[in-house]
Residue frames as qw, qx, qy, qz and C-alpha x, y, z in Angstrom:
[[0.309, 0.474, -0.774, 0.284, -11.37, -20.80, -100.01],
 [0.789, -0.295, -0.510, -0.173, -11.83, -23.71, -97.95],
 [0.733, -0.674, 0.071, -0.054, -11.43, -24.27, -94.04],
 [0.808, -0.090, 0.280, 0.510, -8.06, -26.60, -94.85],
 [0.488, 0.760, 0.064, 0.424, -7.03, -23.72, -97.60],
 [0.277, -0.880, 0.066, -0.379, -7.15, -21.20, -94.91],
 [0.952, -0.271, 0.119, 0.075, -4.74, -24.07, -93.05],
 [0.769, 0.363, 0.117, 0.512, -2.82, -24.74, -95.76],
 [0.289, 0.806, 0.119, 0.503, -2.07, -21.20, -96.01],
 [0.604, -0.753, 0.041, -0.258, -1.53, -20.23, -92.54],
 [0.887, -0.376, 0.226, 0.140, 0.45, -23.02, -91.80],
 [0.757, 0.173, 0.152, 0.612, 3.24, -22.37, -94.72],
 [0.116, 0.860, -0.166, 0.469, 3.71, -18.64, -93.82],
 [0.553, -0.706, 0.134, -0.421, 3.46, -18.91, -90.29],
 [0.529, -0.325, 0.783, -0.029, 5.05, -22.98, -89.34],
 [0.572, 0.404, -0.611, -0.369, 5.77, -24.96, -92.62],
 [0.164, -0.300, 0.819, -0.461, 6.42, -27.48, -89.96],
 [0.248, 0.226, 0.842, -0.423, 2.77, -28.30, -89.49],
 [0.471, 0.245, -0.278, -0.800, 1.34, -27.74, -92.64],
 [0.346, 0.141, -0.902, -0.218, 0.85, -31.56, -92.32],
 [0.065, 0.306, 0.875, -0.369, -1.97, -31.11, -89.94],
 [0.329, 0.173, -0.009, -0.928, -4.11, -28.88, -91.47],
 [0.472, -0.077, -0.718, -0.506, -6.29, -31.48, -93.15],
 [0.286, -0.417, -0.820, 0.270, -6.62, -33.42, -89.65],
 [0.008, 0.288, 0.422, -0.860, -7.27, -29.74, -88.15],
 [0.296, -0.002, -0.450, -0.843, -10.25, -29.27, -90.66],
 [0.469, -0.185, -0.802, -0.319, -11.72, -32.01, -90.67],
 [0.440, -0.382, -0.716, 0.385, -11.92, -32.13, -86.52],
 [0.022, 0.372, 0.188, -0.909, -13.20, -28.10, -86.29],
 [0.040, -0.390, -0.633, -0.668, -15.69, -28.22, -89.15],
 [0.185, -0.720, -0.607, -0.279, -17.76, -25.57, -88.44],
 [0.466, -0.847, 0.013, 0.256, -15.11, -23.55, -86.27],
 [0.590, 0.453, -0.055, 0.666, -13.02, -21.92, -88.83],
 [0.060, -0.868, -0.075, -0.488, -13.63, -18.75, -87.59],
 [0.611, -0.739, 0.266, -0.102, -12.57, -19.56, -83.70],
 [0.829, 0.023, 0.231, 0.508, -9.47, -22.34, -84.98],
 [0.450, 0.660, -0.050, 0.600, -8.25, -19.14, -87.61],
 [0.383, -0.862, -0.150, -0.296, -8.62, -16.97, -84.37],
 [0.612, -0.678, 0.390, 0.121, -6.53, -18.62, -81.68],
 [0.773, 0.275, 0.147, 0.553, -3.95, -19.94, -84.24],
 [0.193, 0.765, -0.049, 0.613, -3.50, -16.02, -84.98],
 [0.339, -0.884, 0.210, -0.245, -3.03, -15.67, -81.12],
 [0.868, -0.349, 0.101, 0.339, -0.50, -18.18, -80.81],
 [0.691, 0.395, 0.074, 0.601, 1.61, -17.85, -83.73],
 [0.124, 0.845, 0.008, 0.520, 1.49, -13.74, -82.54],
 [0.509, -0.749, 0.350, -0.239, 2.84, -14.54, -79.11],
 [0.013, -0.648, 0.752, 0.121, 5.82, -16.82, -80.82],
 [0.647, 0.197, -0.649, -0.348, 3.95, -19.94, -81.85],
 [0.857, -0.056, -0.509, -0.049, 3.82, -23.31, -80.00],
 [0.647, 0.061, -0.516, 0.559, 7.08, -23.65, -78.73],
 [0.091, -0.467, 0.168, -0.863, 6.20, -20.32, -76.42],
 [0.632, -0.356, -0.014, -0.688, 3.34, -21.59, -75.30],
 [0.929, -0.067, -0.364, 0.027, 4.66, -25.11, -74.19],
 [0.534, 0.139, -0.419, 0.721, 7.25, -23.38, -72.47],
 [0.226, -0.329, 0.274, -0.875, 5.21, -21.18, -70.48],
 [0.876, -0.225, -0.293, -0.310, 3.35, -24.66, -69.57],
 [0.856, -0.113, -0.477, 0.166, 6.54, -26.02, -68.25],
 [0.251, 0.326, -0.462, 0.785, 7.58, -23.24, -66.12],
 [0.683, -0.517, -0.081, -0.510, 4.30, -23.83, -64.04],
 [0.398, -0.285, 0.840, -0.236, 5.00, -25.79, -60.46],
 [0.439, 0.113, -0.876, -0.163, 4.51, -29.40, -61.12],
 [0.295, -0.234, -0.826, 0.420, 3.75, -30.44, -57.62],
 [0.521, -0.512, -0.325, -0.601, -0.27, -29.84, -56.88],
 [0.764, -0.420, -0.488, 0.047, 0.46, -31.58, -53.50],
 [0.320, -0.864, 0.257, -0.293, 2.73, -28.99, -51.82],
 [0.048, -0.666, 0.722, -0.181, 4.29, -30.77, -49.29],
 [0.908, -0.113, 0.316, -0.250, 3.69, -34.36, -50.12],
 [0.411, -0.608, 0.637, 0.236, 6.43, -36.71, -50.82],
 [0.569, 0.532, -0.246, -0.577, 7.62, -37.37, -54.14],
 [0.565, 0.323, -0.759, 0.000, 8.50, -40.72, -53.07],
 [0.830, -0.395, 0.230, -0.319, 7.97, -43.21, -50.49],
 [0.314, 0.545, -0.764, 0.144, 11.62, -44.98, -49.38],
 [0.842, -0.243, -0.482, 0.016, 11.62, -48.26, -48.27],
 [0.396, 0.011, -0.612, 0.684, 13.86, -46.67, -45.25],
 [0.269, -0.405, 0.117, -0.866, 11.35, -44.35, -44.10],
 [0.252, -0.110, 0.813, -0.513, 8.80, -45.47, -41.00],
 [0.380, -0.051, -0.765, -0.517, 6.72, -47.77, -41.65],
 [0.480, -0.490, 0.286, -0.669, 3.19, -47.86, -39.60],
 [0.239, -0.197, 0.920, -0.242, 2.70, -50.52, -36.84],
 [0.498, -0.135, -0.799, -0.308, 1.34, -53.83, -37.56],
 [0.591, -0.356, 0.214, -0.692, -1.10, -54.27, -34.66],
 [0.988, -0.044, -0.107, -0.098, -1.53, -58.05, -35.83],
 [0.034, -0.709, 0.705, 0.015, 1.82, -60.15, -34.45],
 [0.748, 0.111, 0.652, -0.051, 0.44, -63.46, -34.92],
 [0.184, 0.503, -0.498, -0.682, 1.81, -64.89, -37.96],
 [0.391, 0.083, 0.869, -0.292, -0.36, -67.37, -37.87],
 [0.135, -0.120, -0.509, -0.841, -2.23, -68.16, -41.25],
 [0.567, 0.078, 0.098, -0.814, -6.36, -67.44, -40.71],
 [0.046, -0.102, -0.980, -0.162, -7.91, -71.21, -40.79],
 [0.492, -0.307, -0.046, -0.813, -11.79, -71.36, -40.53],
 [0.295, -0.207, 0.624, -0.693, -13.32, -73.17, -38.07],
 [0.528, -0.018, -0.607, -0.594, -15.75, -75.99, -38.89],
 [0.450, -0.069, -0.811, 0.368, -15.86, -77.75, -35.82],
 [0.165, -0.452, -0.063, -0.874, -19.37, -76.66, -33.91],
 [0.657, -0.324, -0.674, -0.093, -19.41, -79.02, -31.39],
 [0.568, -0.129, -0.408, 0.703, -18.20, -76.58, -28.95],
 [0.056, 0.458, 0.428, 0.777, -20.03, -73.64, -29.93],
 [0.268, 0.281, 0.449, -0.805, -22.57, -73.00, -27.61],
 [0.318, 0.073, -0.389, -0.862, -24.95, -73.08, -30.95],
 [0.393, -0.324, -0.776, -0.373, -26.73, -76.37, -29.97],
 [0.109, -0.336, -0.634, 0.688, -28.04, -74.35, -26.54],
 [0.202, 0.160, -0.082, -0.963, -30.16, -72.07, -28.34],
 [0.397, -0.322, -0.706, -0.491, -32.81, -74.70, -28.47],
 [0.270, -0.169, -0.741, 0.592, -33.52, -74.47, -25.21]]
């Protein structure tokens, strides 16, 4: 019996459901029936999928503790240091400079 058989089979006792992956699941484990037959057998035996996806979503969400899960446009906002609203021109004009002293 092939890898996919062993799928096939599996998959219409166990979750008819997903007998429609068994080909992809073959093809993408070749060479790891043995560990794929394996942990299938532990899911399905500890209620299948849906078990395990629920015991995924009763983990905490928030990895940041106590960092905010949002950022309100009322909240404080830090100080602007610059108050000149003055746009940035550059300077081209070096007749003031000091630069033609440096021949000296």
């Amino acid at each position: 019996m092939t890898f996919e058989e062993k799928l096939r089979e599996f998959f219409k006792t166990h979750d008819p459901s997903r007998l429609r992956f068994a080909a992809k699941i073959a093809k993408r484990f070749q060479g790891k029936s043995t560990d794929v037959m394996a942990g299938l057998a532990t899911i399905y035996n500890s209620g299948g999928p849906g078990s395990q996806i629920a015991k995924l979503e009763n983990k905490p969400k928030n990895a940041f503790g106590d960092f905010p899960a949002s950022f309100d446009a009322n909240e404080e906002k830090p100080k602007n240091d610059n108050t000149d609203d003055a746009p940035i021109t550059e300077n081209t004009d070096f007749s003031d400079s000091g630069i033609d002293d440096l021949d000296d």
